[in-house]
PyMOL Python script that loads the backbone (N, CA, C, O; Angstrom):
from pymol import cmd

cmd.read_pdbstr("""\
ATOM      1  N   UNK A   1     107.791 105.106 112.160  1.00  0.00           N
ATOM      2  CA  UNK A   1     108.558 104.290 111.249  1.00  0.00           C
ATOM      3  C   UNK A   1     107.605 103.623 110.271  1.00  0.00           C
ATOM      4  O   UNK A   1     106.475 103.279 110.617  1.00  0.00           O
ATOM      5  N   UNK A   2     108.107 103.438 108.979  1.00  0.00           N
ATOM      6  CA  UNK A   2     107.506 102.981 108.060  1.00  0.00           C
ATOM      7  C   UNK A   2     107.593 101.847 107.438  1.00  0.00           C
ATOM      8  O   UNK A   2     108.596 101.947 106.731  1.00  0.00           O
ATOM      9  N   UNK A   3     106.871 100.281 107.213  1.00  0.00           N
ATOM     10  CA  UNK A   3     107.693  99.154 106.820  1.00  0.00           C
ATOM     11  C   UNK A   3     106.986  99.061 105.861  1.00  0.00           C
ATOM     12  O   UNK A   3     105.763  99.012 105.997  1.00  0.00           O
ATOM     13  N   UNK A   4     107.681  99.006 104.458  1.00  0.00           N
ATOM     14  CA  UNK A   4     106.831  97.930 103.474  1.00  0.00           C
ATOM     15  C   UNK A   4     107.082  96.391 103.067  1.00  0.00           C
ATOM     16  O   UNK A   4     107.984  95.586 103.299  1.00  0.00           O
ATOM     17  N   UNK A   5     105.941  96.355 102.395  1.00  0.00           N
ATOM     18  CA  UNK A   5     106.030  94.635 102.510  1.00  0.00           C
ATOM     19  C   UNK A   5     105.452  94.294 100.820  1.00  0.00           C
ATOM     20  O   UNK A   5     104.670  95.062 100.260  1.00  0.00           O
ATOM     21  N   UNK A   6     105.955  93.098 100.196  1.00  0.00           N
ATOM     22  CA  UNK A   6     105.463  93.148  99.374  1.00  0.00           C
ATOM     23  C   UNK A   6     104.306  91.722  98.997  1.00  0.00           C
ATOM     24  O   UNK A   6     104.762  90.585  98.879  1.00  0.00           O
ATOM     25  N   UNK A   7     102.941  91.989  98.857  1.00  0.00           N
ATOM     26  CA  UNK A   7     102.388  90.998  98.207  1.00  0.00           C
ATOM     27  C   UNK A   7     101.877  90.028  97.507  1.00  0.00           C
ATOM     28  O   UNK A   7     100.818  90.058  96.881  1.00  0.00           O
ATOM     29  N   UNK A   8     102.764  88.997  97.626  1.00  0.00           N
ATOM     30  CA  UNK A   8     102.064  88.481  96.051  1.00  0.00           C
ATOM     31  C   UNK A   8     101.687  87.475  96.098  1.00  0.00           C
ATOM     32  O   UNK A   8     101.906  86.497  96.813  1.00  0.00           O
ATOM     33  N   UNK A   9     100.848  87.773  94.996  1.00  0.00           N
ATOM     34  CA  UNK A   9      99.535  86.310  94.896  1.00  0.00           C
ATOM     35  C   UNK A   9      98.685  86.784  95.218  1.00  0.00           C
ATOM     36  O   UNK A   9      97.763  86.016  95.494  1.00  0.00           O
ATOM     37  N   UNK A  10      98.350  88.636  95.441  1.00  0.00           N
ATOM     38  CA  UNK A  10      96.693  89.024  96.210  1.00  0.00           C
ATOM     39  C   UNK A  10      96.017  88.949  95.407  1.00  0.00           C
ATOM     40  O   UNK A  10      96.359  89.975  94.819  1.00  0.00           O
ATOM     41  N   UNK A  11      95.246  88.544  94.814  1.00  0.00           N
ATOM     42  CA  UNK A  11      94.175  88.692  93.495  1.00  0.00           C
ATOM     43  C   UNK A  11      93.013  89.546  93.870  1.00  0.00           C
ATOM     44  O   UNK A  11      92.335  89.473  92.845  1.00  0.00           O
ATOM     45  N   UNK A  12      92.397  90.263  94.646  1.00  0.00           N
ATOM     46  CA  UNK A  12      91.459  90.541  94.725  1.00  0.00           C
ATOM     47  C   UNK A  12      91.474  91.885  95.687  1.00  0.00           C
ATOM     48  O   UNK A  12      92.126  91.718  96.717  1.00  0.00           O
ATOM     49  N   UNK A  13      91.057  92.785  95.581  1.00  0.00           N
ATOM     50  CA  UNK A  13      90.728  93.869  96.105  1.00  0.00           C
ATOM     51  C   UNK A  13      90.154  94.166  97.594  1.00  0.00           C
ATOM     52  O   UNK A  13      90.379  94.972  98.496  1.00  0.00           O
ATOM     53  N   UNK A  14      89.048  92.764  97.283  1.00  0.00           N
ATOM     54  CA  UNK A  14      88.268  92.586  98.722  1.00  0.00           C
ATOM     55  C   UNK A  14      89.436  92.281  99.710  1.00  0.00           C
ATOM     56  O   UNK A  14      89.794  92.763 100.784  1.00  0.00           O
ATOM     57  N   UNK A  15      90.004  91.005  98.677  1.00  0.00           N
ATOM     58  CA  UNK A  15      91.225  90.509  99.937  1.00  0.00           C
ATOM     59  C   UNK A  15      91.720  91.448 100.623  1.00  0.00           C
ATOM     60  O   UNK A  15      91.551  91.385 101.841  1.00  0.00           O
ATOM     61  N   UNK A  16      92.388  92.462 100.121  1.00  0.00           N
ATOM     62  CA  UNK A  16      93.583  93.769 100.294  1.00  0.00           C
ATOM     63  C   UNK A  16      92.739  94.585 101.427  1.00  0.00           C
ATOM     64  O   UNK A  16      93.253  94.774 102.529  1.00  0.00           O
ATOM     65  N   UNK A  17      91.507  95.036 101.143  1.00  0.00           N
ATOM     66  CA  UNK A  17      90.330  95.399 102.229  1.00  0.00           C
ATOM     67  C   UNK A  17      90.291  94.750 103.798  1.00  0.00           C
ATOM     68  O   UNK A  17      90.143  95.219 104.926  1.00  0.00           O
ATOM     69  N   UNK A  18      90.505  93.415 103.227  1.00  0.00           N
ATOM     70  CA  UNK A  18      90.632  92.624 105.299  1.00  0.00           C
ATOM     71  C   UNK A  18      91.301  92.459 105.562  1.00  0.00           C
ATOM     72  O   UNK A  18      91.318  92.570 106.787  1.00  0.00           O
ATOM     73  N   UNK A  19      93.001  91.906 104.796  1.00  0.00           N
ATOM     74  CA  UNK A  19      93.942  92.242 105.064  1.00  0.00           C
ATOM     75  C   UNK A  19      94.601  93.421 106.101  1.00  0.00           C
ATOM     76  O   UNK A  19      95.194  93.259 107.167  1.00  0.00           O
ATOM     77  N   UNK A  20      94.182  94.974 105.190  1.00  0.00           N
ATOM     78  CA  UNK A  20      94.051  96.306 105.923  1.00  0.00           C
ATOM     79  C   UNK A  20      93.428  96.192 106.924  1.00  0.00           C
ATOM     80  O   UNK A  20      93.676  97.096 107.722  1.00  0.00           O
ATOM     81  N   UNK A  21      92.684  95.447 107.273  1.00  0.00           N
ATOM     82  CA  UNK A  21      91.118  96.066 108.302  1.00  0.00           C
ATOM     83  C   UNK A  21      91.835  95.455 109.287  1.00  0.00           C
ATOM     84  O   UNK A  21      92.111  96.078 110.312  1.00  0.00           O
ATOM     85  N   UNK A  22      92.267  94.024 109.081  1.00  0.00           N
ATOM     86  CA  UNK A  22      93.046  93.199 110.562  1.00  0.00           C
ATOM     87  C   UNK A  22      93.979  93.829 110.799  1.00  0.00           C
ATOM     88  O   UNK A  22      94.412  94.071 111.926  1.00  0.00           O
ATOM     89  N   UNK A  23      94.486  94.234 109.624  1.00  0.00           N
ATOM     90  CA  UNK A  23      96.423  94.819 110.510  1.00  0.00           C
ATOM     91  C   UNK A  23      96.417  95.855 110.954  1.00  0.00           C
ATOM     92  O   UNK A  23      97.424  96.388 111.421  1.00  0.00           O
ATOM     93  N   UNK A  24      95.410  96.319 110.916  1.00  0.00           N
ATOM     94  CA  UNK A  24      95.141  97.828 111.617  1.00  0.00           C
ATOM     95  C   UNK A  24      94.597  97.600 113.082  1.00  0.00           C
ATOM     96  O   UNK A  24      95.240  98.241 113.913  1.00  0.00           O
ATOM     97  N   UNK A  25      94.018  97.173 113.372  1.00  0.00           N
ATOM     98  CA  UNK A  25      93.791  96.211 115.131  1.00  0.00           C
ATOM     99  C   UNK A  25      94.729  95.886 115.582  1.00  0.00           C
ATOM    100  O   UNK A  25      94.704  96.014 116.806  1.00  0.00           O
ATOM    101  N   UNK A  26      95.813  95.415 115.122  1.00  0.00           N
ATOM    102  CA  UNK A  26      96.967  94.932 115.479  1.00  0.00           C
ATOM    103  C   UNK A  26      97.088  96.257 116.593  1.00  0.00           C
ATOM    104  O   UNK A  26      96.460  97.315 116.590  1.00  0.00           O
ATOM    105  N   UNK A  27      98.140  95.766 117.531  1.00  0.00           N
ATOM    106  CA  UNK A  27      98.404  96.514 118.938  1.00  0.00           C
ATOM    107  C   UNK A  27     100.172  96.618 118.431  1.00  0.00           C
ATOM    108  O   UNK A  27     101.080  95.833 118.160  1.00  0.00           O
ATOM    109  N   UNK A  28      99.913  98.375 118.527  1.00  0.00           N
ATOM    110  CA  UNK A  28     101.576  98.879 117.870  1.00  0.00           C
ATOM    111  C   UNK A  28     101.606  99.095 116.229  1.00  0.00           C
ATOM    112  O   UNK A  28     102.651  99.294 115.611  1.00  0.00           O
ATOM    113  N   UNK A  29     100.526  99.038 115.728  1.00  0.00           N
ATOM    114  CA  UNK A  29     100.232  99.561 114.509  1.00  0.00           C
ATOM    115  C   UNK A  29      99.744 100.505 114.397  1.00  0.00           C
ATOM    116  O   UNK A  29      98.572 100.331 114.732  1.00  0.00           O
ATOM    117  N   UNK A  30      99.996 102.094 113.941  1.00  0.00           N
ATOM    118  CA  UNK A  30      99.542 103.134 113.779  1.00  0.00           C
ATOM    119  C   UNK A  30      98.167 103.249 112.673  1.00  0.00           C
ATOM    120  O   UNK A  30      96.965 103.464 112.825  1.00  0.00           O
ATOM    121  N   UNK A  31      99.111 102.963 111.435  1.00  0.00           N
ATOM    122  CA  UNK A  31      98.072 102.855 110.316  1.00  0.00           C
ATOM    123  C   UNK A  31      98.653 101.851 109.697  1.00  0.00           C
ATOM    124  O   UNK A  31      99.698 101.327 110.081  1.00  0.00           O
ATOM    125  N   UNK A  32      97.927 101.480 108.572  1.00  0.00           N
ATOM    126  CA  UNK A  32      97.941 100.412 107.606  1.00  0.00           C
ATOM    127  C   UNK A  32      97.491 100.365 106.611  1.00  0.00           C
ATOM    128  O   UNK A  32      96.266 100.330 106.721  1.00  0.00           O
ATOM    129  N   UNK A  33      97.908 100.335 105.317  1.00  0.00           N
ATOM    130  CA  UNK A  33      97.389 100.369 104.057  1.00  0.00           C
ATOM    131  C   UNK A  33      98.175  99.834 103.107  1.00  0.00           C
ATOM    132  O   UNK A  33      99.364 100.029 102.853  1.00  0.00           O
ATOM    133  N   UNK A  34      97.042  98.855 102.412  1.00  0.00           N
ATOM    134  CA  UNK A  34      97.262  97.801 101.375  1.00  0.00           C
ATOM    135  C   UNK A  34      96.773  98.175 100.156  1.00  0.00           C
ATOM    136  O   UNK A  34      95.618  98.600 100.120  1.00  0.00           O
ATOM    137  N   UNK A  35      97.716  98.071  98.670  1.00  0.00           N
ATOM    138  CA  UNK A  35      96.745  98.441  97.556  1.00  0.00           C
ATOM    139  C   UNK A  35      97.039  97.588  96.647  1.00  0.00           C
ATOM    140  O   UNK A  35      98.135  97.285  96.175  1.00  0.00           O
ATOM    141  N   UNK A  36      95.760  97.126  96.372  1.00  0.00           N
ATOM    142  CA  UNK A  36      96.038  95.877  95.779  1.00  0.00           C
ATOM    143  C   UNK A  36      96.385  95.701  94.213  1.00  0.00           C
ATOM    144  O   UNK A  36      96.453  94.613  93.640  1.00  0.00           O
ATOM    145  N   UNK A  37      96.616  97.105  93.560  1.00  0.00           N
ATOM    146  CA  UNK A  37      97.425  97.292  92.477  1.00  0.00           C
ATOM    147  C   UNK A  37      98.647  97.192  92.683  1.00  0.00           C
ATOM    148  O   UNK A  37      99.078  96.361  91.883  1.00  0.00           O
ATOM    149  N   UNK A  38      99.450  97.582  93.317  1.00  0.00           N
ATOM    150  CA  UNK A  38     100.525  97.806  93.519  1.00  0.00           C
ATOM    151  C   UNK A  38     100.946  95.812  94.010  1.00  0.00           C
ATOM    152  O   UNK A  38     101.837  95.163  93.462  1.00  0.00           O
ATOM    153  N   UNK A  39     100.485  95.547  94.560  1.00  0.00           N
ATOM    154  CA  UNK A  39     100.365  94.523  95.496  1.00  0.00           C
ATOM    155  C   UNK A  39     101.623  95.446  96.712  1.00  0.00           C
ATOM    156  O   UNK A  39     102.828  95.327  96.489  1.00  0.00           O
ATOM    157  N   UNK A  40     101.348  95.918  97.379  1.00  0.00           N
ATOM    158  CA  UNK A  40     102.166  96.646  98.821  1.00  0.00           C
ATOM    159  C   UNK A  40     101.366  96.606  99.890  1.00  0.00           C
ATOM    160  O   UNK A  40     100.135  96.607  99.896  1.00  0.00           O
ATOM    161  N   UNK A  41     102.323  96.559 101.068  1.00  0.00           N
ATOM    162  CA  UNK A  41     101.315  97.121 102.323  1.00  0.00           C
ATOM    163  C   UNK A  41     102.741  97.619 103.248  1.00  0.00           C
ATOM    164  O   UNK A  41     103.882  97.276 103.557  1.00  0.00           O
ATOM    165  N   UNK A  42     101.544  98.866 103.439  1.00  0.00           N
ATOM    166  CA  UNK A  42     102.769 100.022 104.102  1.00  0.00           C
ATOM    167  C   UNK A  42     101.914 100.127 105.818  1.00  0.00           C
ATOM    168  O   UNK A  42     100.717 100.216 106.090  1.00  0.00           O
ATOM    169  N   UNK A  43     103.066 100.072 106.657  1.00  0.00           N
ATOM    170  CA  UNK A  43     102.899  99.471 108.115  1.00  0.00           C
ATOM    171  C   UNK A  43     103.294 100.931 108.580  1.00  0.00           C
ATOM    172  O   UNK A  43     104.353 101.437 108.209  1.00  0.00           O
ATOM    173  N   UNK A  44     102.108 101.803 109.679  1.00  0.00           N
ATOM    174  CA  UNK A  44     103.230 102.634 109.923  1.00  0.00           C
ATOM    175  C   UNK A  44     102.814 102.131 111.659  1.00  0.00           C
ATOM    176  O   UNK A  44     101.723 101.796 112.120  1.00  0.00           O
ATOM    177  N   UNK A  45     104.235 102.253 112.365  1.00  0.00           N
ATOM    178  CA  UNK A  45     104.343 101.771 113.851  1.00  0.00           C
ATOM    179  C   UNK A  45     105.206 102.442 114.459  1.00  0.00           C
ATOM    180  O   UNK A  45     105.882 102.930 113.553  1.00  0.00           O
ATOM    181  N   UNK A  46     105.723 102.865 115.673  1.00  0.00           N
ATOM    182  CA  UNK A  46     106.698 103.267 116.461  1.00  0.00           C
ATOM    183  C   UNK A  46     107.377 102.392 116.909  1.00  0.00           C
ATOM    184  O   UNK A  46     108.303 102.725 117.649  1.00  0.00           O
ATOM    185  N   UNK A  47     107.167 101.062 116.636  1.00  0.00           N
ATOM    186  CA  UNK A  47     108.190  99.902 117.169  1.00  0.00           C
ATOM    187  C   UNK A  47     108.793  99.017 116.202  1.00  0.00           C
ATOM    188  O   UNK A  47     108.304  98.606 115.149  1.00  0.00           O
ATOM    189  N   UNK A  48     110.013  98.764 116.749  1.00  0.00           N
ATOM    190  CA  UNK A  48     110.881  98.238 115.583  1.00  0.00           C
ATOM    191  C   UNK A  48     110.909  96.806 116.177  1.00  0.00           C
ATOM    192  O   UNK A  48     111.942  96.137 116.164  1.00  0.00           O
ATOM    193  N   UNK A  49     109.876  96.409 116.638  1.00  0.00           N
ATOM    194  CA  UNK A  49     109.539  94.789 117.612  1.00  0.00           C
ATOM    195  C   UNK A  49     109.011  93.821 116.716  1.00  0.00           C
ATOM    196  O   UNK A  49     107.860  93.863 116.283  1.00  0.00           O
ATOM    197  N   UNK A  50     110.047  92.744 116.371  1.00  0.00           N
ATOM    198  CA  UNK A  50     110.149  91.773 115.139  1.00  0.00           C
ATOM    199  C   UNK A  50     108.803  90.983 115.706  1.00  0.00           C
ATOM    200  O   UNK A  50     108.132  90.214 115.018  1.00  0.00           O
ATOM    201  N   UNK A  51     108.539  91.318 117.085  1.00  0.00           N
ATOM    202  CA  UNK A  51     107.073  90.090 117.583  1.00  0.00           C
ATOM    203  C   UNK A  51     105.975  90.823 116.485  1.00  0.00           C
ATOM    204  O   UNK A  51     105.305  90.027 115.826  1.00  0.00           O
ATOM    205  N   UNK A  52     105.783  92.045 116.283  1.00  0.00           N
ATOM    206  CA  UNK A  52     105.082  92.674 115.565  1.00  0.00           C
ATOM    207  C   UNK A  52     104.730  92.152 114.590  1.00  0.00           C
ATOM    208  O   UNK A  52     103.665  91.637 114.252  1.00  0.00           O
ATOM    209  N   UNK A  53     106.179  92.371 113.866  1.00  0.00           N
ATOM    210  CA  UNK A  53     105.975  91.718 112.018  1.00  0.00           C
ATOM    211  C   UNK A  53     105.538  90.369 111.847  1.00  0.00           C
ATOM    212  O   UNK A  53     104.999  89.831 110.879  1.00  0.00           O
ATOM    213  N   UNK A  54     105.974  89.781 113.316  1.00  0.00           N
ATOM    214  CA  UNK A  54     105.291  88.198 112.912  1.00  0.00           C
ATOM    215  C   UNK A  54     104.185  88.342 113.104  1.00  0.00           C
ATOM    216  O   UNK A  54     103.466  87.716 112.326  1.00  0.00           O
ATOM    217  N   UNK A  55     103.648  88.979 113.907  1.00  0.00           N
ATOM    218  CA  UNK A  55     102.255  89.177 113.824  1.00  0.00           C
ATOM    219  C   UNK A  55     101.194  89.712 112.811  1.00  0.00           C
ATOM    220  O   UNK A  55     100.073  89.207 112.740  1.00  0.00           O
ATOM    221  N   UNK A  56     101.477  90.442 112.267  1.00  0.00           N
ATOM    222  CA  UNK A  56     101.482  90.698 110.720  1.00  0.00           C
ATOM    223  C   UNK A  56     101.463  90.162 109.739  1.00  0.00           C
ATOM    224  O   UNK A  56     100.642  90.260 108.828  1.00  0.00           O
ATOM    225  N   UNK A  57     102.893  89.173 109.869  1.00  0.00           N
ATOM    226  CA  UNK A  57     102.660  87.797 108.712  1.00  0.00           C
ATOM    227  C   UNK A  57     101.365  87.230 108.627  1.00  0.00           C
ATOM    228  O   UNK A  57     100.650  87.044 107.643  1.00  0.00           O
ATOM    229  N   UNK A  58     101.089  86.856 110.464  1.00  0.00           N
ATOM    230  CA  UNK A  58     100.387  85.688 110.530  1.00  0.00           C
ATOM    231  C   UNK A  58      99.126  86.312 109.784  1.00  0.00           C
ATOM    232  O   UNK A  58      98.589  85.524 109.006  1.00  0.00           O
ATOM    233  N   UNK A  59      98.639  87.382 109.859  1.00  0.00           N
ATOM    234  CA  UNK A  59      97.304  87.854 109.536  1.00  0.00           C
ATOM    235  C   UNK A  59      96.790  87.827 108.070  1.00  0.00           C
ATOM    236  O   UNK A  59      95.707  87.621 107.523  1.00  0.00           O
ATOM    237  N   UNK A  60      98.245  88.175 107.625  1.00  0.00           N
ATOM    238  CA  UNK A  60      98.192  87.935 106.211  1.00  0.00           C
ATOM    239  C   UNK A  60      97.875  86.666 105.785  1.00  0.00           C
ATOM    240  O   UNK A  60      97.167  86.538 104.786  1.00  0.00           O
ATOM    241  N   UNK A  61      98.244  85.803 106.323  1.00  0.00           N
ATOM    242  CA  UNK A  61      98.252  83.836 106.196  1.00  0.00           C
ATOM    243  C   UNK A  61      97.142  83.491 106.612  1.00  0.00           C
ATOM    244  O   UNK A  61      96.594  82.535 106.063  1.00  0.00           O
ATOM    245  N   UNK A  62      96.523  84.147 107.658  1.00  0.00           N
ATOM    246  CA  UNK A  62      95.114  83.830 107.662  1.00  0.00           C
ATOM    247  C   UNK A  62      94.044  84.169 107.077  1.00  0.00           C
ATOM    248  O   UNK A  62      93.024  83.487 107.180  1.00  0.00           O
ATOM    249  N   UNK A  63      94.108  85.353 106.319  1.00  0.00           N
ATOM    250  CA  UNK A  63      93.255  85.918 105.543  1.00  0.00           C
ATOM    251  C   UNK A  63      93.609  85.797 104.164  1.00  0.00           C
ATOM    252  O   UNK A  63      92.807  86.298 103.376  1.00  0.00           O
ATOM    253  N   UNK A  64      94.756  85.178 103.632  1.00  0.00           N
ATOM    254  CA  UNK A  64      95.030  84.846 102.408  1.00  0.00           C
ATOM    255  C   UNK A  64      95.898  84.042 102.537  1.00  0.00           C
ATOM    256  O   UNK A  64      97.067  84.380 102.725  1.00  0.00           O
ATOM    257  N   UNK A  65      95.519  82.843 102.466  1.00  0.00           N
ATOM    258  CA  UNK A  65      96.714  81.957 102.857  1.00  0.00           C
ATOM    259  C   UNK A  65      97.886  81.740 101.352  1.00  0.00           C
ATOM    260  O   UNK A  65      99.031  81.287 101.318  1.00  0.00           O
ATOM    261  N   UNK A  66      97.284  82.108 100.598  1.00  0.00           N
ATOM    262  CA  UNK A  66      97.765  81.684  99.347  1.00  0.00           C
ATOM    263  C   UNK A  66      98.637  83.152  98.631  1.00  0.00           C
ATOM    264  O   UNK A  66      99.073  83.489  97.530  1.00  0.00           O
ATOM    265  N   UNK A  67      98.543  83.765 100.142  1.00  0.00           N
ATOM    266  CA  UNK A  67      99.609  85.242  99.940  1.00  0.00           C
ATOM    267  C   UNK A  67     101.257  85.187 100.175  1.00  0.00           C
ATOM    268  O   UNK A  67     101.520  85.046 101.369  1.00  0.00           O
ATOM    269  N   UNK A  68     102.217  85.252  99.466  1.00  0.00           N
ATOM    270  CA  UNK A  68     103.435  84.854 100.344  1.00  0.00           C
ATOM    271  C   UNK A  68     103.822  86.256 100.838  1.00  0.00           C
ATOM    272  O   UNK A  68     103.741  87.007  99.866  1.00  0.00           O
ATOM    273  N   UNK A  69     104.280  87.057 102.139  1.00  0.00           N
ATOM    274  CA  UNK A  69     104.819  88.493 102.110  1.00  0.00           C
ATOM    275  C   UNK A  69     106.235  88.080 102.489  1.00  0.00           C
ATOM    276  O   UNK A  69     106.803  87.153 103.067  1.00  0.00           O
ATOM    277  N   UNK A  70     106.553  89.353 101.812  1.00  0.00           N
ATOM    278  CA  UNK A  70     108.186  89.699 102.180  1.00  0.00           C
ATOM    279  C   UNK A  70     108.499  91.622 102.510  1.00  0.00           C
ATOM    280  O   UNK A  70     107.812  92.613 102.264  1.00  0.00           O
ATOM    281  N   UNK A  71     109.298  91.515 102.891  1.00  0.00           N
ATOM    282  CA  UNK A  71     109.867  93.053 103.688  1.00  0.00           C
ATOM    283  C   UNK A  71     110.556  93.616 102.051  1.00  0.00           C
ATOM    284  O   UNK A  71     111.154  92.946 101.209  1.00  0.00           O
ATOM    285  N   UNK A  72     110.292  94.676 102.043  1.00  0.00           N
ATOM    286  CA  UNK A  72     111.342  94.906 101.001  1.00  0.00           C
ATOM    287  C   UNK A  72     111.386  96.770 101.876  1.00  0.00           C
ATOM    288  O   UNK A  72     112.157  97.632 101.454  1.00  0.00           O
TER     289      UNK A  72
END
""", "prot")
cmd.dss("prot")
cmd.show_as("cartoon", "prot")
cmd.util.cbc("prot")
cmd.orient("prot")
């Protein structure tokens, strides 16, 4: 399954880089990729487990706090 999310407020490339790098550690995350043109990040997982996505948020908030995400 595939979730996207949308980012905004990423300014920076590097950001989009650790962003990717944490959410990919995440446990139940297949792959992960953020581009920071687009501002997107595409989640791919086999679980449709909302503990997930919060977990996800949070990573985003910690590594860019000044990121807001949303599901689209």
């Amino acid at each position: 399954m595939k979730k996207s999310f949308k980012l905004k407020g990423l300014d920076c490339a590097n950001c989009a880089a650790k962003i990717e790098e944490h959410v990919k550690k995440l446990k139940g995350v297949e792959n992960a990729s953020v581009s920071f043109i687009s501002q997107k990040m595409i989640i791919e997982t086999n679980s449709d487990d909302e503990e997930l996505f919060k977990k996800i948020k949070k990573v985003v908030k910690k590594e860019e706090p000044d990121v807001k995400i949303e599901e689209i």
